[in-house]
SERO-4910 file (N, C-alpha, C, O; in steps of 0.05 Angstrom, whole numbers):
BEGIN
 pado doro    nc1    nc2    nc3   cac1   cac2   cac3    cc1    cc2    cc3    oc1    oc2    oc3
  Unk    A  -2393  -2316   1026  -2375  -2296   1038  -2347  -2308   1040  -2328  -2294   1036
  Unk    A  -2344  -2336   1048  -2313  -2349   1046  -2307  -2341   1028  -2290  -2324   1025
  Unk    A  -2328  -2357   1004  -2310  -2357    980  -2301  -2331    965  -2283  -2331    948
  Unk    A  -2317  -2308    973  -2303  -2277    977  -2282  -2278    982  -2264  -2277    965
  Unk    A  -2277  -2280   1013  -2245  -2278   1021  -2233  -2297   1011  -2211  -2294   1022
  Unk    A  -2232  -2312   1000  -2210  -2331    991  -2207  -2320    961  -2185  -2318    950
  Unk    A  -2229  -2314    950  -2225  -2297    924  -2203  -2275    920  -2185  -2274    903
  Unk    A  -2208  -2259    939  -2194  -2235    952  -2171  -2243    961  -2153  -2228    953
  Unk    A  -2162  -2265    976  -2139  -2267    979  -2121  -2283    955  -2096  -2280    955
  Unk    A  -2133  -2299    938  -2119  -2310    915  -2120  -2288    905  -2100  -2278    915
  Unk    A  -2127  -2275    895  -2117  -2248    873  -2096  -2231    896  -2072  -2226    892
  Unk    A  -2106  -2225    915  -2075  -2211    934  -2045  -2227    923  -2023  -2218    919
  Unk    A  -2054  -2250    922  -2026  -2275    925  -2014  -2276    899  -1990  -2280    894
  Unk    A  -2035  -2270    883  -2034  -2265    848  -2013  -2243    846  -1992  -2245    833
  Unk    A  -2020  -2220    860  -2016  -2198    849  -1993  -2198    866  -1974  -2196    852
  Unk    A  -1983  -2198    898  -1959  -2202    905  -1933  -2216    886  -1910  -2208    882
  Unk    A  -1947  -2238    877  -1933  -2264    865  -1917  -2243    833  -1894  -2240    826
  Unk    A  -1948  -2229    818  -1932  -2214    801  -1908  -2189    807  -1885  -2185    798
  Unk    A  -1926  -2176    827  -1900  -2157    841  -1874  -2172    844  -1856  -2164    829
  Unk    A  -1870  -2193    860  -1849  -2201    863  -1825  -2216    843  -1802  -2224    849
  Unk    A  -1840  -2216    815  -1832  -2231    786  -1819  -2204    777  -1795  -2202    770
  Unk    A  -1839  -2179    776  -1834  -2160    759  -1806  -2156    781  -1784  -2160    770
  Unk    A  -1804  -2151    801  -1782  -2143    825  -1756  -2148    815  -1737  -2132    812
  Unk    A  -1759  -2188    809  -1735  -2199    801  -1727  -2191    775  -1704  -2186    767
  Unk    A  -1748  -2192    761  -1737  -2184    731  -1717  -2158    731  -1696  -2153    720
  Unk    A  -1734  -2145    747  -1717  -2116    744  -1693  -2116    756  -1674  -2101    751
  Unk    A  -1694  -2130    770  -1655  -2137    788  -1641  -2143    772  -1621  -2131    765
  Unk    A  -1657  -2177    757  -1637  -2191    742  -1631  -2167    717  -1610  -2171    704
  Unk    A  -1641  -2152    712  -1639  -2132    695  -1612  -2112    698  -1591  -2111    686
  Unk    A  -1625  -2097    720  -1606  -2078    730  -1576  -2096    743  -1555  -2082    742
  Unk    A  -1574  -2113    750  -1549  -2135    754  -1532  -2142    737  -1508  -2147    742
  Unk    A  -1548  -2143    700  -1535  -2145    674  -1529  -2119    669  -1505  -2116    664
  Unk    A  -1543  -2097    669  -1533  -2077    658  -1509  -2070    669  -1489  -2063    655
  Unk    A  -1511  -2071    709  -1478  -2065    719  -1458  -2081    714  -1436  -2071    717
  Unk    A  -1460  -2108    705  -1434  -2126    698  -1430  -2116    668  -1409  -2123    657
  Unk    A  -1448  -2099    653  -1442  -2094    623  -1422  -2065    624  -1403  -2057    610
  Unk    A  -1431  -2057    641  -1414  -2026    647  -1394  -2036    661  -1373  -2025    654
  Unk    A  -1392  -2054    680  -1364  -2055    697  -1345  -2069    675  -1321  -2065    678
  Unk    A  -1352  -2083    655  -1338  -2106    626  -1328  -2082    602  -1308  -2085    588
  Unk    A  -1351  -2053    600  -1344  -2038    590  -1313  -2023    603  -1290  -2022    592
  Unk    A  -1320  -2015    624  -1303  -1999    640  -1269  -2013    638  -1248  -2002    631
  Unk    A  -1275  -2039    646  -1255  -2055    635  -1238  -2052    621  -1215  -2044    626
  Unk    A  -1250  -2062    591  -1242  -2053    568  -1231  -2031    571  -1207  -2030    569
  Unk    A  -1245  -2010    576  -1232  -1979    571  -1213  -1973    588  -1202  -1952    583
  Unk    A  -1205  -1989    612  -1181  -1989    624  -1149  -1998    623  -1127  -1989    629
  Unk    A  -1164  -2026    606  -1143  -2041    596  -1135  -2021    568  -1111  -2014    567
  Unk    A  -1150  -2015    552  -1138  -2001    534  -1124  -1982    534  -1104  -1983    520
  Unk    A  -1127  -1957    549  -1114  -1935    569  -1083  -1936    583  -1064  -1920    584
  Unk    A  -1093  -1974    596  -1067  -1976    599  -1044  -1992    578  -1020  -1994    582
  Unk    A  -1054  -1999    562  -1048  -2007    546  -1028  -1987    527  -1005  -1992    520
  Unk    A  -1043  -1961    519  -1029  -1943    507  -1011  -1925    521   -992  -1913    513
  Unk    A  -1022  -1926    546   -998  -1919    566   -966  -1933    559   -946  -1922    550
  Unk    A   -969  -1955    566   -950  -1969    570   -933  -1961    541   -909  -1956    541
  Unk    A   -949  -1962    518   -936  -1965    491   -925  -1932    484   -908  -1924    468
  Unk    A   -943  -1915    509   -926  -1877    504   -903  -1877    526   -889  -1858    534
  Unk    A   -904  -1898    532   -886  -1898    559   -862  -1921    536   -839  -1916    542
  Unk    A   -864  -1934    523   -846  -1951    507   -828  -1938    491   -804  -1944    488
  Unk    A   -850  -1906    474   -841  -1892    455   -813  -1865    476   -791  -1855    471
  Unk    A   -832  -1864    496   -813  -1841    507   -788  -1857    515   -767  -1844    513
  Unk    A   -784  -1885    524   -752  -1893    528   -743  -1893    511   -722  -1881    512
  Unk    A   -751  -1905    479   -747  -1904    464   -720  -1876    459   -696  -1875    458
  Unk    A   -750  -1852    458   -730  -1830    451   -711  -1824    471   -689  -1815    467
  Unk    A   -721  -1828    491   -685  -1817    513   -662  -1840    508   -640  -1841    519
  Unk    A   -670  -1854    493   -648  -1871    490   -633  -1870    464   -611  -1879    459
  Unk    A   -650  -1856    449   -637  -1846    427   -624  -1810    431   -607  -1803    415
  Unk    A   -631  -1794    450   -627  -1775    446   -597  -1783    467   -577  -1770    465
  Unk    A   -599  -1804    484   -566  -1816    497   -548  -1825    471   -524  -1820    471
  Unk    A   -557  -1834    456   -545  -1845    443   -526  -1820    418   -503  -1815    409
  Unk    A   -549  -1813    416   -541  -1785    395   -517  -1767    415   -494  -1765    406
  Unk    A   -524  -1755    442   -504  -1743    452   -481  -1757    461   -464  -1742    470
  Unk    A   -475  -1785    461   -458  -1795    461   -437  -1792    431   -413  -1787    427
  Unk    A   -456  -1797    417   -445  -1804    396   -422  -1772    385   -398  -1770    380
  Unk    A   -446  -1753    387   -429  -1724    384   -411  -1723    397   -391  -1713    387
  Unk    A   -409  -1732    425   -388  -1729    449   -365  -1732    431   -349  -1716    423
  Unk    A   -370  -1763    426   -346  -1779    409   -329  -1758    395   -307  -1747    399
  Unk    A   -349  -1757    374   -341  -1735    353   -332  -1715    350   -319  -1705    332
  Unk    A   -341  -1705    375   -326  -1674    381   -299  -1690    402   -288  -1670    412
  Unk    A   -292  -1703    407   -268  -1719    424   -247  -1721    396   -227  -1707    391
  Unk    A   -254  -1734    385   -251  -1733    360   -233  -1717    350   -208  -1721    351
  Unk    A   -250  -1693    337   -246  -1667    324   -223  -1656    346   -204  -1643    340
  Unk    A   -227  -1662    366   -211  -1646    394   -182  -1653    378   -165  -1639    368
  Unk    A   -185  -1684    382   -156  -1698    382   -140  -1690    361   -116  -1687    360
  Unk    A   -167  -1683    337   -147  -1677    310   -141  -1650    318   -124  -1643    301
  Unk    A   -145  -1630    334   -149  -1601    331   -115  -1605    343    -98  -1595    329
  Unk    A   -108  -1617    364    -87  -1621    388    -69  -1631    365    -54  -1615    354
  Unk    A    -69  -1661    356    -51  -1663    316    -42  -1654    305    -21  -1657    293
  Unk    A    -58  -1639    308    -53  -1614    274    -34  -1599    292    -12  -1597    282
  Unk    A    -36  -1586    321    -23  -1567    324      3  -1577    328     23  -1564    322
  Unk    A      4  -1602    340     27  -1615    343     43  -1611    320     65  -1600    322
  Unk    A     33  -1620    297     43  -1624    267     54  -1595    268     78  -1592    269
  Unk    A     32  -1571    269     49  -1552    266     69  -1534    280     80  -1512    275
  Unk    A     70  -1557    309     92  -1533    322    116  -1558    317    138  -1552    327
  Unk    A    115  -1581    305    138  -1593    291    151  -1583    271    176  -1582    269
  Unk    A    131  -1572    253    142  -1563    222    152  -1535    234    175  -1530    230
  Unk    A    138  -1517    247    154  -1504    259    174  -1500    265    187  -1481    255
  Unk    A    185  -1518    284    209  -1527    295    237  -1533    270    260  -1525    270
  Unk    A    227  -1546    256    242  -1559    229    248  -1532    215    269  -1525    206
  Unk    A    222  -1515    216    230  -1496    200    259  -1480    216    282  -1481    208
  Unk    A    251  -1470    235    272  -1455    252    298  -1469    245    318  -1457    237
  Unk    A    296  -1499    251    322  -1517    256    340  -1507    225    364  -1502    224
  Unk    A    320  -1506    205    333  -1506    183    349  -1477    178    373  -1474    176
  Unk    A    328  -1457    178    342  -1438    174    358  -1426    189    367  -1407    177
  Unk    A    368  -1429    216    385  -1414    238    411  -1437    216    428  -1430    199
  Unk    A    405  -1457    224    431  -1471    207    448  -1467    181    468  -1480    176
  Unk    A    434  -1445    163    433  -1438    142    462  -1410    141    467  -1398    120
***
């Protein structure tokens, strides 16, 4: 009859002992899979921000060209202004010359 209960209790001890193997395995398991998803997640964050940064590079990019461009027209129409104000100068000179000439006439 001891050797019953001691039978009985080595296989209890057995079978706790496996419970408690299969237990860890499954941790150490489920512990890799969450460091594989949080390494995934990662990745997919860094990349995200990554292309952020580079749609965020492209958009200064263009406001700095679309500054640049309306500057540039500014110029140009400053420009065109100056010649428009020129020319008229020119022609209220020749103007003038003209008058000068013919009253003198």
């Amino acid at each position: 009859m001891i050797k019953h209960k001691e039978d009985k209790h080595e296989k209890h001890d057995t079978e706790v002992a496996q419970l408690l193997r299969g237990a860890k395995t499954k941790a150490v398991r489920a512990e890799e899979n969450a460091n594989t998803q949080v390494r995934n997640l990662q990745t997919k964050l860094d990349d995200m921000s990554k292309r952020a940064l580079e749609a965020e590079d492209v958009l200064k990019g263009e406001k700095h060209q679309r500054e640049t461009d309306r500057i540039q027209f500014r110029a140009e129409a400053d420009k065109n202004s100056g010649r428009v104000k020129e020319n008229q100068m020119l022609r209220e000179r020749f103007q003038r010359a003209i008058e000068t000439i013919t009253t003198s006439y």
